[in-house]
C-alpha positions as CSV (number, residue, x, y, z in Angstrom):
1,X,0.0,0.0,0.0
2,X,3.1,2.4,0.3
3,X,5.6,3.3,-1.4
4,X,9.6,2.0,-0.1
5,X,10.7,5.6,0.2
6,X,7.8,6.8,1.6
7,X,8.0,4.4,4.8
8,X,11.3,5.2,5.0
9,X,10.8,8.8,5.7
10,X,7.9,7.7,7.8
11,X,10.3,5.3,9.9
12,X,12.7,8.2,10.2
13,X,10.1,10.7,11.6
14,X,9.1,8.2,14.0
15,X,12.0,7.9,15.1
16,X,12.8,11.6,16.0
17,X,8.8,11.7,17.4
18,X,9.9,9.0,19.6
19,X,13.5,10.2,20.9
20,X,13.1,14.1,21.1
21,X,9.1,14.1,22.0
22,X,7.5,10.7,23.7
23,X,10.4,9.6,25.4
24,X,11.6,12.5,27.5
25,X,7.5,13.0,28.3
26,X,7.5,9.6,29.9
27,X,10.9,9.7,31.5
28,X,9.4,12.8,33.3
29,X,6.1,12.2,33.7
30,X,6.0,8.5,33.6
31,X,2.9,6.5,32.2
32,X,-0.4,4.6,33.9
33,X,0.8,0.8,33.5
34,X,4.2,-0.5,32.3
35,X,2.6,-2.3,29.7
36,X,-0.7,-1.8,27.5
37,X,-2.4,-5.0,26.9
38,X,-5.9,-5.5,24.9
39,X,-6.2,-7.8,27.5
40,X,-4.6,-9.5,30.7
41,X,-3.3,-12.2,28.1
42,X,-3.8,-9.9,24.9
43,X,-2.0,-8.3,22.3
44,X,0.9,-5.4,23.3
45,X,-0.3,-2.2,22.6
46,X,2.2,0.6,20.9
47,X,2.1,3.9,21.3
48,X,0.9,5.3,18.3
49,X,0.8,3.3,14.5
50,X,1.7,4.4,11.6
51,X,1.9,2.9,7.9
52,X,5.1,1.2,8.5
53,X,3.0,-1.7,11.0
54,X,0.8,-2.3,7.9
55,X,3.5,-1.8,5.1
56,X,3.3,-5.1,3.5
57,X,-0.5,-4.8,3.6
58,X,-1.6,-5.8,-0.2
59,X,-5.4,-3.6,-0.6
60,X,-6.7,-6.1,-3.3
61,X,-5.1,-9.4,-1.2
62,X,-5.5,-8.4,2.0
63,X,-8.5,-6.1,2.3
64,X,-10.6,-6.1,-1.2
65,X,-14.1,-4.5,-1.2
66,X,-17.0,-5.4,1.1
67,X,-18.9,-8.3,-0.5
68,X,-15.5,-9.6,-2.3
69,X,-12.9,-11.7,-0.9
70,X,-11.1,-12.0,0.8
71,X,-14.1,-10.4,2.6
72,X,-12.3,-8.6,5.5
73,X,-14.4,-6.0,5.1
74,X,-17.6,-7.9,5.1
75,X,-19.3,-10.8,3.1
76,X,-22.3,-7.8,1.8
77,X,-21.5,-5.3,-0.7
78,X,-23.9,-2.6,1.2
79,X,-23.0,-3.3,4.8
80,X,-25.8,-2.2,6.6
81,X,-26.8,0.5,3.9
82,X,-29.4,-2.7,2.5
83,X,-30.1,-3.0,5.7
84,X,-29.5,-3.6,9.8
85,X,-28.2,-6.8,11.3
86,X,-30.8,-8.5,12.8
87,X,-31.8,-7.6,16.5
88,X,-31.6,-11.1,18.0
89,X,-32.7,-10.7,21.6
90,X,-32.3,-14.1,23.3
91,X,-34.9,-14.9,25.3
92,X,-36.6,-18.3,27.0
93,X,-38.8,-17.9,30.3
94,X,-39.9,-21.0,32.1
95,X,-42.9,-22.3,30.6
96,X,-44.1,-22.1,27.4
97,X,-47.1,-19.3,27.4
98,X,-44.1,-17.1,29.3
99,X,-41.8,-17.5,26.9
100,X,-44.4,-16.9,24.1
101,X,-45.3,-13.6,25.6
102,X,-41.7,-12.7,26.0
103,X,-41.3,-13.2,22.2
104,X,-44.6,-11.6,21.1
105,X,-43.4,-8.5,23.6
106,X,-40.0,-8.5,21.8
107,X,-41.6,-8.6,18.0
108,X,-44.0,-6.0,18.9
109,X,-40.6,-3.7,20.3
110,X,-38.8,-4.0,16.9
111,X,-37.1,-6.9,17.7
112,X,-36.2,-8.4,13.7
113,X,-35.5,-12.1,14.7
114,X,-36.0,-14.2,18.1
115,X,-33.5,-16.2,20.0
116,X,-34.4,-19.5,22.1
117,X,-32.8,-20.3,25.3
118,X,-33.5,-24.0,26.9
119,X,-33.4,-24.9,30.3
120,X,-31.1,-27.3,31.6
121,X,-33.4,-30.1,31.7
122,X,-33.6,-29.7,27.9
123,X,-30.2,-28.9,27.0
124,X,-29.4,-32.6,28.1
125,X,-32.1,-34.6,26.8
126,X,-34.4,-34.8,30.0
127,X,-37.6,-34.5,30.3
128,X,-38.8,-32.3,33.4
129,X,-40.0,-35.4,35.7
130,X,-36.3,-36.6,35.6
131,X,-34.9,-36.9,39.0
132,X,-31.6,-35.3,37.4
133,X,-34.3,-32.0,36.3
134,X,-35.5,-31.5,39.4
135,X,-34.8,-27.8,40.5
136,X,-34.0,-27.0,37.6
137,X,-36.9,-26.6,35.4
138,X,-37.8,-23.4,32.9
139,X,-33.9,-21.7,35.2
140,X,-32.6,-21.3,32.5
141,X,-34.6,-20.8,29.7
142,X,-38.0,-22.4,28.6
143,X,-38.3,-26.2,29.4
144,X,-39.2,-28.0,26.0
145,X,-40.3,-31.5,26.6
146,X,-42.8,-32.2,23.7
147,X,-44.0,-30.7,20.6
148,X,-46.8,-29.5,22.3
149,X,-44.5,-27.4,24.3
150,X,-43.1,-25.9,21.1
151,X,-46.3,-25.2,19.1
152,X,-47.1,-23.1,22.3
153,X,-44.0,-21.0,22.3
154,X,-44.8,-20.0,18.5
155,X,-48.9,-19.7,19.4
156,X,-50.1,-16.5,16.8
157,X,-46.3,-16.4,15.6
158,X,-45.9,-17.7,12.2
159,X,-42.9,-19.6,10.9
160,X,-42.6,-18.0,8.0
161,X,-42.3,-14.6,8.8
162,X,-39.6,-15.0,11.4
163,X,-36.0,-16.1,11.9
164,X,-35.7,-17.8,15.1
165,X,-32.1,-19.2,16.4
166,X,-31.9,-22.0,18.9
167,X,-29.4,-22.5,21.6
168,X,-29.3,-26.3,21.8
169,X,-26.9,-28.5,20.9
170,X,-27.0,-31.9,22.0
171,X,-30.4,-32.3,21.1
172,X,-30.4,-30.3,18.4
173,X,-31.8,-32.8,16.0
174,X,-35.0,-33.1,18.7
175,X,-35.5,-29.5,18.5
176,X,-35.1,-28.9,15.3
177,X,-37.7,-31.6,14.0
178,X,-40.1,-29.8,16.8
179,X,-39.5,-26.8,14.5
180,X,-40.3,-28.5,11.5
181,X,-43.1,-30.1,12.8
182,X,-44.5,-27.0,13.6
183,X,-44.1,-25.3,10.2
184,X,-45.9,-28.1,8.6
185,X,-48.4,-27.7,11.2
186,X,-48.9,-23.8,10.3
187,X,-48.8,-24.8,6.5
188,X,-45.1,-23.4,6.5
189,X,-43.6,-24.7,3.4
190,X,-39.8,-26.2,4.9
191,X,-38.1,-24.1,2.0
192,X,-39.5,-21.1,3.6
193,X,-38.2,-21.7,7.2
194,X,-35.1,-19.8,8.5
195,X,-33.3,-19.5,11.4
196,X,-30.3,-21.0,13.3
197,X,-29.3,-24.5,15.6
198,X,-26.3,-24.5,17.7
199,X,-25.5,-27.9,17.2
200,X,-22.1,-27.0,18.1
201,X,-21.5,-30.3,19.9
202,X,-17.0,-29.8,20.0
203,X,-17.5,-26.6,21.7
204,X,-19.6,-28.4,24.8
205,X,-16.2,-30.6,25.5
206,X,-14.5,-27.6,25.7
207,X,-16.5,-24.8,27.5
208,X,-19.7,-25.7,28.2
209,X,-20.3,-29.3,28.6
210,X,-23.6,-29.9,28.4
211,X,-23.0,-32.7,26.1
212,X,-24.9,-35.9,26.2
213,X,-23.1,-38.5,23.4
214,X,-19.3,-39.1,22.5
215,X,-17.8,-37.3,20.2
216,X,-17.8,-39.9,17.4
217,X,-21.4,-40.2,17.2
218,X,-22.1,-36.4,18.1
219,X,-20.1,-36.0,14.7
220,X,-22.7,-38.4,12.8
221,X,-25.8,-36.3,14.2
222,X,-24.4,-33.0,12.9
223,X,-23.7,-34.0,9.8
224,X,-27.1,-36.1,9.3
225,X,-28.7,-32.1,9.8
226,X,-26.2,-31.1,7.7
227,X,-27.6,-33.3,4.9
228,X,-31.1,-33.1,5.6
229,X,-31.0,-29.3,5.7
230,X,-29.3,-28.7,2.7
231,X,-32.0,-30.9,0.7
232,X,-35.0,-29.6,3.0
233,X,-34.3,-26.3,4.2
234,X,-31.9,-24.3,2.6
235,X,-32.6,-21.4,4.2
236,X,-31.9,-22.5,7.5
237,X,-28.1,-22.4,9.2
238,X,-27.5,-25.8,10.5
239,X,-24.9,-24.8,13.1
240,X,-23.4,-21.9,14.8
241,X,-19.9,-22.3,15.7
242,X,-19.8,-21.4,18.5
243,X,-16.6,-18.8,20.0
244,X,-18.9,-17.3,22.5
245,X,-19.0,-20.0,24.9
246,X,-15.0,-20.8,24.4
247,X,-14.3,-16.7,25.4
248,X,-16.4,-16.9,27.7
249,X,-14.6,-19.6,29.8
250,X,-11.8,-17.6,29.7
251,X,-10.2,-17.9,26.3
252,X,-8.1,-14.8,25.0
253,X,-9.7,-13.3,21.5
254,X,-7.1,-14.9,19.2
255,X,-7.8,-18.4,21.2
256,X,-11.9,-17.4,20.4
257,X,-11.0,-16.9,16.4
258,X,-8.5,-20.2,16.2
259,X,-11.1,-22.2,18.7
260,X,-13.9,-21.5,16.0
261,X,-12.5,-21.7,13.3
262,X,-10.5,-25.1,14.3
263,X,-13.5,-26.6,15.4
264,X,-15.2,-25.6,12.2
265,X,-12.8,-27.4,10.4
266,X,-13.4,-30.4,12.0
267,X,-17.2,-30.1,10.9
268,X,-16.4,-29.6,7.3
269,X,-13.7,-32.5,7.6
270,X,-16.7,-34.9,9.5
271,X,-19.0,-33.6,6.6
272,X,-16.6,-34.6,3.9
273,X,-15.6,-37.7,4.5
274,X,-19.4,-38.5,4.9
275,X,-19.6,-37.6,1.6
276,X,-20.6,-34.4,1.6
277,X,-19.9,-32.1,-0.8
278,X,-18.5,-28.4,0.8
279,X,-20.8,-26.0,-1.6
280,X,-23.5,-28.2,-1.1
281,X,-23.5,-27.6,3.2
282,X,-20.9,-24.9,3.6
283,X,-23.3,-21.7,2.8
284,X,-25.3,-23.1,5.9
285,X,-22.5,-22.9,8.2
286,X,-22.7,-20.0,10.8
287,X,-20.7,-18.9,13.3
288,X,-21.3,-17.0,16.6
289,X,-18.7,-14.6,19.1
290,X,-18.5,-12.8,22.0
291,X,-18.3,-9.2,22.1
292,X,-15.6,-8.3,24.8
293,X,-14.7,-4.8,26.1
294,X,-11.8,-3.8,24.3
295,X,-13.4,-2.4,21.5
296,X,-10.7,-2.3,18.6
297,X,-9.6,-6.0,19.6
298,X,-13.0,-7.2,19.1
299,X,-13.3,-5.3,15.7
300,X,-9.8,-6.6,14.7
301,X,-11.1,-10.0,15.7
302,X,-14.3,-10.0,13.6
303,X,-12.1,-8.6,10.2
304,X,-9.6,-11.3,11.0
305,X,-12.4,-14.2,11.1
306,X,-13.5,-13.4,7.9
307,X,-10.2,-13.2,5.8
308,X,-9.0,-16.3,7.5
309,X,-12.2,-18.4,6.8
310,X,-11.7,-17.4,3.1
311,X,-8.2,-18.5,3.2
312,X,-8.8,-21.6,5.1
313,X,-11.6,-23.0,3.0
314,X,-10.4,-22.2,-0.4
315,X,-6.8,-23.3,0.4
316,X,-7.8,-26.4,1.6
317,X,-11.0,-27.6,-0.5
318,X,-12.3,-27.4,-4.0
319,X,-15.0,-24.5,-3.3
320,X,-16.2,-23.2,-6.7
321,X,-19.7,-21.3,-4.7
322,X,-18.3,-18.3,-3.3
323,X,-21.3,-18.2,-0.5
324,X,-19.6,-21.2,0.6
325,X,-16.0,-19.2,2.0
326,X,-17.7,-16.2,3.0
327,X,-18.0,-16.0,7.0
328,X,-21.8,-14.9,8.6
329,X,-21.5,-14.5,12.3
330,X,-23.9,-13.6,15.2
331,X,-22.4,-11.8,18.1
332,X,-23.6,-11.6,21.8
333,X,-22.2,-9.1,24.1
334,X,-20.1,-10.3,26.9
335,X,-22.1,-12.3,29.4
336,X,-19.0,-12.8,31.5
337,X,-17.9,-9.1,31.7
338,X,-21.0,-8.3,33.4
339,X,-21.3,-7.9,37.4
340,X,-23.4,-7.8,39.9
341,X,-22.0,-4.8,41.8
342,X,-23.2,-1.4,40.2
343,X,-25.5,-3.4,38.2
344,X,-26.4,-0.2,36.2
345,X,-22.7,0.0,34.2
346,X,-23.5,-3.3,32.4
347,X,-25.5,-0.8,30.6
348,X,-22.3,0.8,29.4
349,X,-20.7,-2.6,28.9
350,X,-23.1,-3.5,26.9
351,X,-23.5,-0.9,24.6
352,X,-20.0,-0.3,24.1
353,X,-19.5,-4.7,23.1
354,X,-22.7,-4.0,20.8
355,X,-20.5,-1.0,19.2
356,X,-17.8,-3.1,18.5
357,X,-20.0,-6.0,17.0
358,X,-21.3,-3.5,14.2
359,X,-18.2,-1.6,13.7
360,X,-17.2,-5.2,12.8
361,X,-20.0,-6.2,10.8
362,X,-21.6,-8.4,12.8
363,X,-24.9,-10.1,11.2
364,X,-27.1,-10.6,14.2
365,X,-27.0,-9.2,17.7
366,X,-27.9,-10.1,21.1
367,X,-27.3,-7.4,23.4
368,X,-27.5,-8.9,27.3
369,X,-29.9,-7.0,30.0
370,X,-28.0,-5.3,33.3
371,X,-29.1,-8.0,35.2
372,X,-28.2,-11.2,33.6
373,X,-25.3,-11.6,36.2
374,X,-27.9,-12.2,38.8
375,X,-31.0,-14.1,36.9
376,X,-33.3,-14.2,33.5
377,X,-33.6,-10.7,32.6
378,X,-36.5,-8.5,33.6
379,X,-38.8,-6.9,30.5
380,X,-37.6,-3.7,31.6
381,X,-34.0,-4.6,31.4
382,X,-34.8,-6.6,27.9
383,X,-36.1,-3.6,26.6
384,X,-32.9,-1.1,27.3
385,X,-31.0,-3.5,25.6
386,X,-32.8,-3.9,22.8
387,X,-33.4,0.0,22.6
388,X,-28.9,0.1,22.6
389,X,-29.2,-1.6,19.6
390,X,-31.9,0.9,18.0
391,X,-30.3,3.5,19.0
392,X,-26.7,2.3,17.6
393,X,-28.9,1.3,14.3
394,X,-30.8,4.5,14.3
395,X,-29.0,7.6,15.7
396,X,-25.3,7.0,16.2
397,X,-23.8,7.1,12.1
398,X,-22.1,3.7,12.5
399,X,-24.3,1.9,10.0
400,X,-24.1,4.5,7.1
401,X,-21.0,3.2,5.7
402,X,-19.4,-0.1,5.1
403,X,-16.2,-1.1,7.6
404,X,-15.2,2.4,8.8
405,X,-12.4,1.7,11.1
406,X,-10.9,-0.2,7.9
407,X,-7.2,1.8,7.3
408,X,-7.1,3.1,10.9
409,X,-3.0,1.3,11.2
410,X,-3.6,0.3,14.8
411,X,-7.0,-1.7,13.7
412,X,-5.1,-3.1,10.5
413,X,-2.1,-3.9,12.3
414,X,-4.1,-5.8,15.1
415,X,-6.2,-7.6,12.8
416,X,-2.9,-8.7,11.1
417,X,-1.7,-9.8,14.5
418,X,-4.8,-12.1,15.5
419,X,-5.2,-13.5,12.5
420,X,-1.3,-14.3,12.6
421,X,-2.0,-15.8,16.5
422,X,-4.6,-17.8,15.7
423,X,-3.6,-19.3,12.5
424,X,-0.4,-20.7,14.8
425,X,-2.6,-22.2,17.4
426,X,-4.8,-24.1,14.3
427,X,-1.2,-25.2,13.1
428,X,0.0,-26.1,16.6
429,X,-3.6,-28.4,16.9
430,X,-3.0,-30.0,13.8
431,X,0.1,-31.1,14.8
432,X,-1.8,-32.6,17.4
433,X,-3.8,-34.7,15.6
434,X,-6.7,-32.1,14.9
435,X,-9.2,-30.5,17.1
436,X,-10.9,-33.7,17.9
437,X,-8.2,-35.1,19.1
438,X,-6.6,-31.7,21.1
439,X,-9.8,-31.6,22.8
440,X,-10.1,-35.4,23.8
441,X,-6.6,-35.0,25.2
442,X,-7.3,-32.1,27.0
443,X,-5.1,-29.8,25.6
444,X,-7.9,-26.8,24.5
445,X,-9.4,-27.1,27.7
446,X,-5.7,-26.4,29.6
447,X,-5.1,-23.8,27.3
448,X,-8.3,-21.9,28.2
449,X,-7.6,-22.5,32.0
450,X,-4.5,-20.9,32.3
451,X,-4.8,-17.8,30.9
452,X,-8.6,-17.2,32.6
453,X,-6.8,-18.2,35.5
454,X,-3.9,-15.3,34.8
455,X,-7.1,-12.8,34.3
456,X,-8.8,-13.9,37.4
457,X,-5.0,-13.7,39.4
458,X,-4.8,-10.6,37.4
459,X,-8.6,-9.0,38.4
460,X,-7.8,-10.0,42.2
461,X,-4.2,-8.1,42.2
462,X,-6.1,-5.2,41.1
463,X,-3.9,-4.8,37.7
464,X,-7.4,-5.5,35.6
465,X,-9.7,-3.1,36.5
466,X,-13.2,-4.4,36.9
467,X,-15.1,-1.1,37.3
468,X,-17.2,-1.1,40.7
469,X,-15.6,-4.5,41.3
470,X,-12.0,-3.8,42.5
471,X,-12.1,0.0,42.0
472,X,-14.6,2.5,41.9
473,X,-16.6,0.3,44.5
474,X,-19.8,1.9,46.3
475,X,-21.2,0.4,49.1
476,X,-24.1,3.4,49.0
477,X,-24.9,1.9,45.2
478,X,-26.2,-1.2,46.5
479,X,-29.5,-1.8,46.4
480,X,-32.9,-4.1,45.9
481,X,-32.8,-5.4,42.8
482,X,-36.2,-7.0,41.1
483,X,-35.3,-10.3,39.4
484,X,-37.1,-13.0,37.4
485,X,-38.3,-15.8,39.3
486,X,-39.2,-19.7,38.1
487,X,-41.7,-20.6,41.1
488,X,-42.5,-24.4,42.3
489,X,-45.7,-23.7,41.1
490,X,-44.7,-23.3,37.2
491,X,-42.2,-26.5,37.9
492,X,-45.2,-28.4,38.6
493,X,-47.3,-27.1,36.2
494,X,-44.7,-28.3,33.4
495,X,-44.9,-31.9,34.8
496,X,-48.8,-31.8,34.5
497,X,-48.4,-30.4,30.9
498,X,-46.1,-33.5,30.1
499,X,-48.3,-35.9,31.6
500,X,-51.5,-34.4,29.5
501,X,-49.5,-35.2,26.5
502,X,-48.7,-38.9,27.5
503,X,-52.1,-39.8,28.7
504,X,-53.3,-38.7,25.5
505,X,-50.8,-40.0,22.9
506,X,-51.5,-43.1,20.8
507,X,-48.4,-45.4,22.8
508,X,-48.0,-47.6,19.8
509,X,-47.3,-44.5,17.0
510,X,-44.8,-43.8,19.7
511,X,-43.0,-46.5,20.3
512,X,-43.2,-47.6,16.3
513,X,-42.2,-43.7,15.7
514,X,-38.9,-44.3,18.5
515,X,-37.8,-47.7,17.5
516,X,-37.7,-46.1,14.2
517,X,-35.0,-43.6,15.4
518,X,-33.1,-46.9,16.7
519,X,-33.1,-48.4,13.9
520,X,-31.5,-45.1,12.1
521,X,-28.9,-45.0,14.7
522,X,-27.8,-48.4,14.7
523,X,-27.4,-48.5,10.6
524,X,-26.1,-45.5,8.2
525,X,-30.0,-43.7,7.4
526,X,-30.5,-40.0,8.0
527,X,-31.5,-39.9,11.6
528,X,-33.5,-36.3,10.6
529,X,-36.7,-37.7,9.2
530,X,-37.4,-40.4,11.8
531,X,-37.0,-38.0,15.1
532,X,-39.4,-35.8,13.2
533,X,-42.0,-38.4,12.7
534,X,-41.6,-39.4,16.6
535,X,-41.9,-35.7,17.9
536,X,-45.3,-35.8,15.5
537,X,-46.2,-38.6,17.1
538,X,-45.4,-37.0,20.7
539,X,-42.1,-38.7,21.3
540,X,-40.9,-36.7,24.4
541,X,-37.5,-35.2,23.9
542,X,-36.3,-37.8,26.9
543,X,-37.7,-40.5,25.3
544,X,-35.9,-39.9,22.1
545,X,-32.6,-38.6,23.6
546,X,-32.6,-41.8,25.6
547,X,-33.0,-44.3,22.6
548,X,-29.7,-42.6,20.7
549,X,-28.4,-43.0,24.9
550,X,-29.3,-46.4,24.8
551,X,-27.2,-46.7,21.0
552,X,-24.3,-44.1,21.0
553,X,-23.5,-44.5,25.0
554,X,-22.7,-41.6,27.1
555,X,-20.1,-39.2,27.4
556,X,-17.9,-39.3,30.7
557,X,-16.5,-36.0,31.2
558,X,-15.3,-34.2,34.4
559,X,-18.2,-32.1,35.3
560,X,-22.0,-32.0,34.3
561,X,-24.5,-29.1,34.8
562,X,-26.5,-31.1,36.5
């Protein structure tokens, strides 16, 4: 991008900045830390940046045009001048009607697509009469244990005017068929369904575990969605790869980006030697970060995702469907980063991650409420968050042209630098044997640990500033906070609903529906259509989770949910 002799006399001029003008100012006056970190375990920080850190930049190779690759500065030509990302509020109360109202609430706000969150009890294949569900029912999101449940959630919402994203994974398959099942319910035609599963099963090993199977056969189950999707509904993503969760343990942002993106290779590798061909699944593919505090780093991250997707896939495999390499992402603002001291500057958090998501280019948004450190988020907190994403749509100037911060040198240069850091950690886990294989030996997992643990060290030392947390406390600030509530009452009310379903079933479409699904699992047939015909047929999603138990086995890891 610039000429030799030009970065010379740039270098030189540096160098006098630096010896007659910074240097004597901080030999006097000293600066705040003795090193500038994006974070504890982040990039360093210079000074200032000039066109020498992004000298060997190439404009065509390296950056190109939004909507061309190598798409660092986006995978759409217009950016958010076509229009807005989509405002994604997640969202699951405890029963059904709750979590129906919630999204009815949401839509009628402005809210462009809904989000899904499970309860426990669902996200591991148990139905809520389970011992293992007890106390946990509709905590964490809306408990799901039959179609019936589902079909109430979307009551007076129709399929084919929304784009809903689910947070399941194990189960994803279950889920997913209640979704069809539904749309062919309403009359939906499956071509016109879209939305989003998880299904991000390599991720759960790593940072979440709420896995139910072993890896092998979670494998099988992705790609059998991956194949009946891209025949059935091709408007639907079939996973989100999901960084958020991985960050969110503890993971640095260039550990987020080669996490992903490693693990996203692993699908596409499952997928191909299944027979798969890349074009055919790859445009379904979706991915999903965190938004973290550091608002440049995050930004770098998001422009280094994309680039190094492209590169990836069309190094690697014979892509010829250029949808297929380009990288579409949803972003949720940091759920770790908030607190529950001085509950109201999550508020600021929050709007400042949601900046950084759309100064990245970010396709959909969830932006958390002020209280989600503490429980389920009030309405009122629900609806200042979505408001910071109307207001960043609507007032601020960020969406009115494509990739702003693109040329700044510090943002170029740090996007270098991630996608450099990541793209050795995916080297270093190939030697390793691939993902599959670093996670089963628990190498991911240690990597993760040790640098949250430096952060945490770090936060308690008082050298990471935690706003209201370790400085800037206020014991005056504290006060009664109202918080949504799952009752014993609801808990049992869900039971009676699942019982209602079972006494009026027909018990022998069931079990004919579910040994159907065991016959699938045992031989090499999509499992997709026969878990839809048994959630028709009122199949609880226990009943079916425990048949592919009963085939696949379960997995034995260190710690469950539950």
């Amino acid at each position: 991008m610039f000429d030799a002799d030009d970065l010379e006399a740039i270098r030189s001029a540096y160098d006098s900045w630096r010896q007659d003008a910074y240097e004597p100012t901080v030999d006097r006056f000293g600066e705040r830390r003795e090193r500038f970190l994006t974070d504890v375990n982040g990039t360093t920080v210079a000074p200032i940046y000039t066109p020498n850190d992004i000298g060997e930049l190439d404009l065509a190779e390296d950056l190109g045009f939004p909507g061309t690759a190598p798409f660092t500065r986006g995978v759409y030509s217009t950016g958010y001048r076509g229009r807005l990302w989509t405002m994604r509020q997640y969202a699951g109360m405890g029963t059904a009607e709750e979590t129906n109202e919630r999204f009815r609430y949401l839509l009628d706000a402005g809210q462009t697509g809904l989000s899904m969150a499970f309860d426990l009890p669902t996200q591991m294949g148990y139905n809520s009469d389970h011992p293992m569900a007890a106390g946990e029912i509709g905590k964490s999101g809306v408990a799901i244990d039959t179609v019936d449940d589902m079909a109430t959630v979307f009551d007076e919402i129709p399929l084919d005017s929304v784009s809903t994203s689910m947070t399941i994974n194990a189960p994803a398959s279950i889920l997913l068929a209640m979704y069809i099942a539904i749309g062919d319910e309403q009359g939906v035609d499956r071509t016109a369904l879209r939305g989003t599963i998880q299904n991000d099963l390599l991720k759960e090993y790593i940072a979440r575990n709420t896995y139910i199977y072993p890896p092998e056969p979670s494998m099988r189950i992705v790609t059998d969605i991956f194949e009946f999707c891209a025949a059935e509904l091709p408007k639907f993503n079939t996973i989100s790869i999901s960084g958020y969760h991985v960050r969110e343990a503890g993971a640095t942002a260039a550990q987020e980006l080669a996490f992903t993106l490693g693990n996203a290779l692993e699908y596409v590798e499952s997928a191909t030697d299944a027979g798969l061909e890349v074009d055919a699944f790859a445009p379904q593919l979706s991915f999903f970060f965190a938004a973290h505090n550091n608002i440049f780093e995050e930004v770098a991250k998001f422009r280094a995702a994309r680039r190094l997707w492209y590169t990836l896939l069309t190094e690697r495999y014979d892509v010829s469907d250029p949808a297929a390499t380009k990288l579409k992402f949803h972003t949720q603002t940091g759920g770790s980063t908030l607190t529950a001291q001085q509950i109201e500057n999550n508020v600021v958090r929050v709007a400042y991650q949601a900046l950084a998501a759309v100064l990245g280019g970010t396709q959909s948004l969830h932006t958390n409420g002020k209280d989600e450190a503490l429980a389920l988020p009030t309405e009122e907190s629900v609806r200042t968050a979505l408001r910071t994403q109307q207001i960043l749509a609507h007032e601020s100037g960020v969406a009115d042209t494509v990739d702003p911060l693109a040329g700044s040198y510090y943002v170029e240069s740090l996007t270098d630098e991630l996608e450099k850091t990541a793209l050795e950690l995916i080297e270093d886990i190939e030697a390793r044997g691939g993902m599959l294989a670093a996670i089963e030996a628990g190498w991911v997992q240690r990597e993760i640990r040790d640098v949250a643990f430096d952060r945490q060290s770090s936060i308690e030392a008082g050298e990471h500033v935690i706003v209201g947390v370790n400085r800037f406390e206020d014991e005056e600030a504290k006060s009664k906070v109202d918080l949504e509530e799952v009752s014993q009452g609801q808990q049992a009310r869900q039971i009676e609903r699942l019982n209602t379903v079972r006494n009026r079933r027909d018990e022998t479409a069931v079990q004919g529906a579910l040994e159907s699904v065991r016959n699938a699992a045992t031989g090499d047939d999509n499992l997709m259509p026969p878990i839809i015909q048994a959630v028709k047929a009122r199949a609880t999603v226990g009943e079916i989770a425990d048949v592919m138990r009963d085939e696949f086995g379960e997995y034995a890891g260190d710690a469950r949910p539950l």
